[in-house]
KOLKOL-369212 format. One record per residue (C-alpha): residue in one letter; x negated, y, z negated. Coordinates in Angstrom, 1 decimal. Each point is the difference from the previous one (the first is absolute). Layout:
BEGIN
  sevo      px      py      pz
     A       X       Y       Z
...
***
This chain:
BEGIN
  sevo      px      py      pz
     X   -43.6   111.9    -1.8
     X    -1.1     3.5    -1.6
     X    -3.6    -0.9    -0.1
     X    -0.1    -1.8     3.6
     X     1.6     3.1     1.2
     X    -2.5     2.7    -2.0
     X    -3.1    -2.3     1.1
     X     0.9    -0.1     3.7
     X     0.3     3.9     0.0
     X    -3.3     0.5    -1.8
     X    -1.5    -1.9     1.8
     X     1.0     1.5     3.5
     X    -0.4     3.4    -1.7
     X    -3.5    -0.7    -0.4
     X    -0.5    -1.3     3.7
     X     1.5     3.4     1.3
     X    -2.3     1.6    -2.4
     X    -3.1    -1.6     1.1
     X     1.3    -0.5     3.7
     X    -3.9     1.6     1.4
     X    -2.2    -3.0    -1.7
     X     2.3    -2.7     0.9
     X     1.1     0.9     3.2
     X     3.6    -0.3    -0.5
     X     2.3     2.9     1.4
     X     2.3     1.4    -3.0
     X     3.1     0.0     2.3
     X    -0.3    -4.3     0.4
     X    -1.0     0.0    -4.0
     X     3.4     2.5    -0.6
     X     2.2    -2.1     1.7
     X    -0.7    -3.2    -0.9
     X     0.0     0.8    -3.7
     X     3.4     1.8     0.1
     X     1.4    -2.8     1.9
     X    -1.5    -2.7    -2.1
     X     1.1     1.6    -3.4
     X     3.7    -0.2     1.6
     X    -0.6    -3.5     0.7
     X    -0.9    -1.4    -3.3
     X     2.5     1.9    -1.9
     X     2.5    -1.7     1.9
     X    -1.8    -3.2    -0.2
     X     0.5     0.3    -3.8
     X     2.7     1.9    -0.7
     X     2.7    -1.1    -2.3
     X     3.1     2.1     1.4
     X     2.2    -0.1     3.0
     X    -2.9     0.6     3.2
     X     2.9     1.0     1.8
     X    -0.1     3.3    -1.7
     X    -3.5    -0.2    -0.4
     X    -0.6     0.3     3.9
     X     2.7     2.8     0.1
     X    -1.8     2.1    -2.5
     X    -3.2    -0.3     2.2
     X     3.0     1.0     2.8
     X     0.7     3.2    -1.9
     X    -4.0     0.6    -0.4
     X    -1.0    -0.1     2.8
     X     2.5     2.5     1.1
     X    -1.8     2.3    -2.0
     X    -3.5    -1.2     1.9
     X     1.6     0.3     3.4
     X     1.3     3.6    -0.8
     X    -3.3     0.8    -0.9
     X    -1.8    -1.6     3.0
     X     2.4     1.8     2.1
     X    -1.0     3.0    -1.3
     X    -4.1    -0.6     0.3
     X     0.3    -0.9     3.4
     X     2.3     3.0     1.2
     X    -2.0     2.7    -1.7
     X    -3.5    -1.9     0.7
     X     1.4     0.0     3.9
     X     0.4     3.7     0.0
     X    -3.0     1.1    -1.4
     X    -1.3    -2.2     3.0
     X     2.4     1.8     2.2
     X    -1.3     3.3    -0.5
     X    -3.9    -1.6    -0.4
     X     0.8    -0.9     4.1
     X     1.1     3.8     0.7
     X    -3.4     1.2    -1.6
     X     2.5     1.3    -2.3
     X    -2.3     0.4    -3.1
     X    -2.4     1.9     2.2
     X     2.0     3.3     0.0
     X    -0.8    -0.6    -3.6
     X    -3.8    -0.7    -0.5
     X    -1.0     1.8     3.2
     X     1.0     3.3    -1.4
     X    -2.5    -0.4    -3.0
     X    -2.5     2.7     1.0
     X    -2.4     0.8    -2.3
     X    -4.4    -0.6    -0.1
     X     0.1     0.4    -4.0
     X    -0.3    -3.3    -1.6
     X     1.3     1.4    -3.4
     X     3.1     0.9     1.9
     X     0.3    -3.1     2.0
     X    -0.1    -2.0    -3.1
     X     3.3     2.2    -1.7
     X     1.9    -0.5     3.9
     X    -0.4    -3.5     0.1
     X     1.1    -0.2    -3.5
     X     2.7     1.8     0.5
     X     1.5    -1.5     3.6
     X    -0.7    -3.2    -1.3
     X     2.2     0.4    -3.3
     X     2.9     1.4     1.7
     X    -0.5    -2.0     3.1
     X     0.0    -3.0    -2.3
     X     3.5     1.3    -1.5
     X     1.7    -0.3     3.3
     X    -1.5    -3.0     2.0
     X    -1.7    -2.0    -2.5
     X    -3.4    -0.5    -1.7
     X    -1.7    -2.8     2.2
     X     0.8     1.2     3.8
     X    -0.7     3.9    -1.9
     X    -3.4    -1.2    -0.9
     X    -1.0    -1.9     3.2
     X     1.1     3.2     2.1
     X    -2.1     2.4    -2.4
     X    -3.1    -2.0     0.6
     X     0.4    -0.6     3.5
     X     0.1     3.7    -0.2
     X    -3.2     0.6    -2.1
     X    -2.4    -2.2     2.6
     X     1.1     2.4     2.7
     X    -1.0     3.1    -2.6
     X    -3.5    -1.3    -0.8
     X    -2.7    -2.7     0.5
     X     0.1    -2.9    -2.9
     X    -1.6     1.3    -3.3
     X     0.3     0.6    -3.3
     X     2.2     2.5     0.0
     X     2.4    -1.7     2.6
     X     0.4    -3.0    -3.0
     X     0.9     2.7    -2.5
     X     2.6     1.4     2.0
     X     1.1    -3.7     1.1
     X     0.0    -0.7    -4.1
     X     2.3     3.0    -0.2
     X     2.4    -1.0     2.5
     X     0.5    -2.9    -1.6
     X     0.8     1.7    -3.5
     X     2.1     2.5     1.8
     X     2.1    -2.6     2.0
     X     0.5    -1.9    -2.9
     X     0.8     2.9    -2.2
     X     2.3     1.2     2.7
     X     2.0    -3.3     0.5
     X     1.1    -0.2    -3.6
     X     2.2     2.9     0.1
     X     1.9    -1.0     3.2
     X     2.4    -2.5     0.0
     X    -1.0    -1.0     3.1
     X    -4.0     0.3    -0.3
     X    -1.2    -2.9    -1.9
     X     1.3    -3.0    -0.2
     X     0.0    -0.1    -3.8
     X     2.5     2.9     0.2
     X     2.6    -1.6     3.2
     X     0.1    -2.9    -2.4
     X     0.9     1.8    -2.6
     X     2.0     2.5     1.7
     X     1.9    -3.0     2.0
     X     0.6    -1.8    -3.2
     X     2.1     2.9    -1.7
     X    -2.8     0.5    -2.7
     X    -0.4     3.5     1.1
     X     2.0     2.5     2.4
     X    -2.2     1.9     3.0
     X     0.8     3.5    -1.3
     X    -0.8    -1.0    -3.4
     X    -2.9    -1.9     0.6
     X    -1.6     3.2     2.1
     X     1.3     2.7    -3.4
     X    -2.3    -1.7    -2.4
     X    -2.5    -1.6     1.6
     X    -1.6     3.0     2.5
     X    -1.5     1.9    -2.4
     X    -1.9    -2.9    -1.8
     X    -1.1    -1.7     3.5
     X    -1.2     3.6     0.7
     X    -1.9    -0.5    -2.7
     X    -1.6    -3.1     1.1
     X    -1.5     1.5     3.1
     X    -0.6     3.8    -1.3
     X    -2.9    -1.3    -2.9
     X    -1.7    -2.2     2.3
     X    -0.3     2.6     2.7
     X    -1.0     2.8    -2.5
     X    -2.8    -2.7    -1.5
     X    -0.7    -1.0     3.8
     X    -0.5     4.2     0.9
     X    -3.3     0.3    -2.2
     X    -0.9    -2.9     2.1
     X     0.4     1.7     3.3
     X    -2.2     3.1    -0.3
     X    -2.5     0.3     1.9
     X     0.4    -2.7     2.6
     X    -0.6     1.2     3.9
     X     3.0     0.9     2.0
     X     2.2    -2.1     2.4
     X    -0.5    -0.7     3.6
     X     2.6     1.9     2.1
     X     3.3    -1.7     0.8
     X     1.7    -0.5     2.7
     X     1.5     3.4     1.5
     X     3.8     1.1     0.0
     X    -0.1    -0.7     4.1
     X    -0.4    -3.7    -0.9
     X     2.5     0.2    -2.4
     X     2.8     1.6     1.8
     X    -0.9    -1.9     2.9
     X     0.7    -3.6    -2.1
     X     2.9     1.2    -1.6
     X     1.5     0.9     3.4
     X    -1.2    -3.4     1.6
     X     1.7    -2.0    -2.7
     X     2.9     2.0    -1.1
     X    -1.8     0.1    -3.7
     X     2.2     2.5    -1.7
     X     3.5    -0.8     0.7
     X    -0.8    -3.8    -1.1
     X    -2.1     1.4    -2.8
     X     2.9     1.7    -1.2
     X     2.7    -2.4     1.0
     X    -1.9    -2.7    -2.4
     X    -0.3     2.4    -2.7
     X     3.9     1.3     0.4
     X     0.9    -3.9    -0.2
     X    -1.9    -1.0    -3.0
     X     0.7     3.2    -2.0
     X     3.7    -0.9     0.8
     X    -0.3    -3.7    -1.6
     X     0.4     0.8    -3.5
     X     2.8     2.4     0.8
     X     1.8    -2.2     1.7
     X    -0.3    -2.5    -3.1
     X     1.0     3.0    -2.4
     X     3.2     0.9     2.3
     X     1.3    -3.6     1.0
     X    -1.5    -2.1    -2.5
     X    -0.6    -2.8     2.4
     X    -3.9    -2.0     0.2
     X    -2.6     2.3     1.5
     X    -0.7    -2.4     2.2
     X     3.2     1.8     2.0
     X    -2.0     2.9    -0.1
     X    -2.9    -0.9     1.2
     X     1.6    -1.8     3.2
     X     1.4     3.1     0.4
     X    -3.0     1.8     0.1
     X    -1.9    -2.3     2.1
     X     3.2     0.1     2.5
     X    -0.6     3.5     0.5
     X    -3.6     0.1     0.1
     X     0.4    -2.3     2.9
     X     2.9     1.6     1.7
     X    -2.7     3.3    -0.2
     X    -2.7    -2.1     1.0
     X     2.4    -1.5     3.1
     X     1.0     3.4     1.2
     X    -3.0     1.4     0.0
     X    -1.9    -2.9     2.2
     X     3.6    -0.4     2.3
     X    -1.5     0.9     3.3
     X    -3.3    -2.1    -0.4
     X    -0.3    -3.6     1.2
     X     1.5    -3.1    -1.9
     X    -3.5    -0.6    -0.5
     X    -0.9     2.9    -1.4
     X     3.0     0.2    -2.0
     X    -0.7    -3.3    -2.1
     X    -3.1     1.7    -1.2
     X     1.7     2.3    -1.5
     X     3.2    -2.7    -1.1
     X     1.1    -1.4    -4.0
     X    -1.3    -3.4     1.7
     X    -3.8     1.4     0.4
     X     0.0     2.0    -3.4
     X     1.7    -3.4    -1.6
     X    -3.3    -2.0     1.6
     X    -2.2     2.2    -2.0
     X     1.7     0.1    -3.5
     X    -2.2    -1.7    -2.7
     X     3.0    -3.3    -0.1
     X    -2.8    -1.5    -2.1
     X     0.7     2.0    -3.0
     X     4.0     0.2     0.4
     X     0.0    -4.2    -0.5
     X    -2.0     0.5    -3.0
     X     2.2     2.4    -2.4
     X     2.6    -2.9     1.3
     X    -2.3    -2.6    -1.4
     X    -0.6     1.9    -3.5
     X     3.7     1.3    -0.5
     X     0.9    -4.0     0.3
     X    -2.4    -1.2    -2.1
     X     1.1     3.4    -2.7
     X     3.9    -1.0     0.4
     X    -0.9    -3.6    -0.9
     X    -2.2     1.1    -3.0
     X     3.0     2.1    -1.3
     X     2.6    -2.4     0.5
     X    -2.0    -2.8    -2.2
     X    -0.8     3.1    -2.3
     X    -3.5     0.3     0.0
     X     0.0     3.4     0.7
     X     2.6     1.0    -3.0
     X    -2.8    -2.4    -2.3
     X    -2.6     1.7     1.0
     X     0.9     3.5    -0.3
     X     1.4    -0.8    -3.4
     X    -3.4    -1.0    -1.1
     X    -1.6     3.1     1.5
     X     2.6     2.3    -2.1
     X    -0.8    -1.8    -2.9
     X    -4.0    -0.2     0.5
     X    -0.7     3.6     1.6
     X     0.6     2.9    -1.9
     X     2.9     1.9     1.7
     X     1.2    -0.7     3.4
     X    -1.8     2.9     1.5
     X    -3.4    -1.7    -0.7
     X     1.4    -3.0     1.9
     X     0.9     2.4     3.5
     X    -3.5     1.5    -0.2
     X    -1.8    -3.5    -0.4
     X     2.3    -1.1     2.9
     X    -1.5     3.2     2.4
     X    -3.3    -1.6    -1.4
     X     0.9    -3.4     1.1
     X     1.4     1.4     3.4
     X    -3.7     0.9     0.8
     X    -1.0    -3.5     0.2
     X     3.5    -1.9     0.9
     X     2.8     1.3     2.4
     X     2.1     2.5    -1.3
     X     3.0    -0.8     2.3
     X     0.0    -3.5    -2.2
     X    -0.4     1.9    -2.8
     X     2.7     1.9    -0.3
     X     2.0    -2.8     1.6
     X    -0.4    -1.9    -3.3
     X     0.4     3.2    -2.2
     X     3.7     0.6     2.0
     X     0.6    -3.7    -1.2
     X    -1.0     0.5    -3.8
     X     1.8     2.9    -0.6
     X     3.4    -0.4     0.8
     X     2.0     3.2     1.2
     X     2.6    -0.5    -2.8
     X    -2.6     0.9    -2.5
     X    -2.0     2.8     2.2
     X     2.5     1.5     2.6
     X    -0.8     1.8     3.3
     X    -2.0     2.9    -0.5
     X    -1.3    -1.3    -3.5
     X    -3.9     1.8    -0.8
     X    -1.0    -4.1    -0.1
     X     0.6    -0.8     3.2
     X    -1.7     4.1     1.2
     X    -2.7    -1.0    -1.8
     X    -0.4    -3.4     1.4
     X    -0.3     2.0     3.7
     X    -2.4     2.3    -1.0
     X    -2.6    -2.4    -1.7
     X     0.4    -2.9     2.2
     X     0.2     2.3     3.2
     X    -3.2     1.8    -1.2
     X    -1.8    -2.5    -2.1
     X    -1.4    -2.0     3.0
     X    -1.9     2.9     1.2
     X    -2.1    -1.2    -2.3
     X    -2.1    -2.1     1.6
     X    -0.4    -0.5     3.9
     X     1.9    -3.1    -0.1
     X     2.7     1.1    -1.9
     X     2.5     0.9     2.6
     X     1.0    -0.3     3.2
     X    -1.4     3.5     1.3
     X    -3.1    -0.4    -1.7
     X    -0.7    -3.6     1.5
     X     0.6     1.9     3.8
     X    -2.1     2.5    -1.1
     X    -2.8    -2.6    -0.9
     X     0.7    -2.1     3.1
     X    -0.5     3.2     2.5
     X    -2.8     1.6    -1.8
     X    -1.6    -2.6    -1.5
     X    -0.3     1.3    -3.2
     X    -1.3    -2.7    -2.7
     X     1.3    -0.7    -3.5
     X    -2.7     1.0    -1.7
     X    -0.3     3.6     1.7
     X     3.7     0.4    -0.6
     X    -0.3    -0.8    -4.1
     X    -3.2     2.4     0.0
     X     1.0     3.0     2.0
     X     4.2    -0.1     0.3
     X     1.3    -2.2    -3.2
     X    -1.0     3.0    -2.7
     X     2.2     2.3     2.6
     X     2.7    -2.2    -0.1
     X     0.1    -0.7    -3.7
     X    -0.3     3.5    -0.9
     X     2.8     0.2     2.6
     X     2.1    -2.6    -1.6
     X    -0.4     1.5    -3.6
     X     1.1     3.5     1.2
     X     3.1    -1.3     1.5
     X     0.8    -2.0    -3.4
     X    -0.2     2.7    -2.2
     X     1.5     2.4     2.4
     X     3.1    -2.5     0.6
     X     0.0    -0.5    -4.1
     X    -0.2     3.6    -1.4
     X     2.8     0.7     2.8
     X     2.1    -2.8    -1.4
     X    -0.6     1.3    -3.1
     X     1.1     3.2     0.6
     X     3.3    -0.8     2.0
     X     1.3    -2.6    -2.5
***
């Protein structure tokens, strides 16, 4: 049973990991290898499958809560995206220096990152950079950065990567805690690369002018882009409190959130058409929300809940303990590893090798985990889900992302370690 189990998962693994050269979407791949693992485990399972089925029950409990909270948060970052929302944002960055351009961007996009999340962070920033300036060299760079910053930024939000919601929905790590030791060394991971990137940067021709204030004020008024702005931010902010203070799923939170985003949204458009109003409706920003990639955490977490329960995962990270040479080596390989394979799945099956009995909530493990699997895939262009929108909307190659951003995000990744190590070392 073990083996059919581990071969069926390496085997889809593979497919979603080479889903361009055969063709075969990841989210079909996901699925059907999570489902499939179930399957045969029952087939050949020696217990009572009675209890088997209602521990995949109590699973995917876990799944849905996370699901839940995906699509709520993902539906009011498209929310606010309707109102122009992110506009009062990016339109207000003023500047013809490219050297200072390069430091804003940075900067927006890490904190921006923090309180949406990396992937609809990154597509905004370089929607924002083709209206700055024609497509060139140094439009890549600054698209390289974003994707270093928004990644960078994600891993010290509990709600800006999903490497950290798992991990943050799981009980491995508390939001307050999670944001007290893992700023500074995500910090890190954006400061060296913009410092390396500056020296770059000199001498390049200034910007084109954007667009003027008029225009701005003028789309902020049309679309009401501040009070939703702020509405969404109010409501996502309020998620983790609303964990801390109740202690119920944050998927509560987050319907809560979107609730009053919408209410906002509805008060706002009252007097216009019905027509006009559904434009502006959760239905329409629920039509745009990337589904897609919502089915396919639910297709890895099965396939991760069924490699724990025939304990594969608890195997295999005993071997690594025993082969590696501490267990910090084996959190920076896996940041390595996250540059090639998906980090969500990765830290997935790290939740299910270490048990929480063993390394409680707020452990420096599980911190650790965040910040090298969160930042690791910045790595290379494929490497997370930020960086693979980035590729698809400037068509930015693999090779002139290893030559001209992978050294950035390395010396990036390096900073962060030692800065999140010699901190560790100096609180403990």
């Amino acid at each position: 049973m073990t083996t059919i189990v581990l071969v069926i998962a390496i085997l889809g693994y593979l497919l979603v990991i080479l889903e361009s050269p055969f063709k075969i979407n990841k989210t079909i791949t996901a699925i059907l290898t999570g489902s499939l693992c179930w399957v045969f485990f029952a087939l050949f399972y020696k217990g009572d499958q009675h209890l088997l089925a209602e521990k995949l029950t109590g699973h995917f409990g876990e799944i849905g809560g996370l699901l839940i909270f995906l699509l709520g948060a993902m539906t009011i970052v498209e929310l606010i995206d309707l109102h122009k929302g992110f506009a009062v944002i990016t339109h207000r960055i003023r500047t013809k220096s490219v050297l200072n351009l390069l430091w804003i961007v940075g900067g927006v996009t890490f904190f921006m990152s923090a309180l949406l999340d990396n992937l609809a962070t990154a597509i905004i920033m370089v929607t924002l950079l083709k209206k700055l300036m024609p497509k060139g060299e140094i439009r890549m760079i600054l698209a390289g950065i974003i994707v270093i910053a928004a990644n960078a930024g994600g891993a010290w939000s509990p709600i800006g990567d999903v490497t950290t919601t798992l991990l943050w929905i799981g009980g491995q790590v508390s939001a307050l805690g999670i944001v007290k030791v893992l700023f500074v060394p995500s910090l890190f991971v954006i400061l060296v690369p913009l410092i390396i990137a500056s020296f770059r940067m000199r001498g390049f021709a200034a910007l084109r002018v954007q667009l003027s204030m008029q225009d701005v004020k003028r789309e902020e008024k049309m679309y009401g882009s501040v009070s939703v702005l702020l509405a969404g931010v109010f409501g996502l902010v309020m998620v983790p409190v609303i964990k801390s203070i109740t202690g119920l799923p944050p998927f509560i939170g987050v319907l809560i959130a979107l609730g009053f985003v919408a209410l906002v949204s509805l008060i706002y458009h009252r007097e216009k058409s019905q027509s006009e109003k559904d434009l502006f409706s959760v239905a329409h920003a629920l039509s745009k929300v990337d589904v897609s990639s919502i089915l396919y955490f639910m297709g890895i977490l099965l396939m991760v809940y069924a490699l724990q329960d025939t304990e594969i995962l608890s195997t295999f990270a005993d071997f690594l303990l025993r082969t590696l040479p501490n267990i910090d080596t084996m959190v920076i390989a896996i940041g390595v590893l996250s540059s090639i394979v998906d980090n969500g799945s990765l830290v997935a099956a790290t939740q299910a090798m270490f048990p929480l009995t063993e390394y409680p909530m707020d452990h420096s493990l599980w911190d650790f985990i965040a910040l090298c699997a969160g930042t690791g895939g910045s790595m290379l262009i494929i490497g997370s889900a930020a960086g693979i929108a980035v590729m698809e909307k400037e068509k930015i190659t693999f090779m002139w992302y290893l030559k001209k951003i992978m050294p950035l995000a390395v010396a990036g990744y390096v900073a962060g370690i030692v800065a999140f190590l010699a901190l560790n070392w100096l609180t403990h």
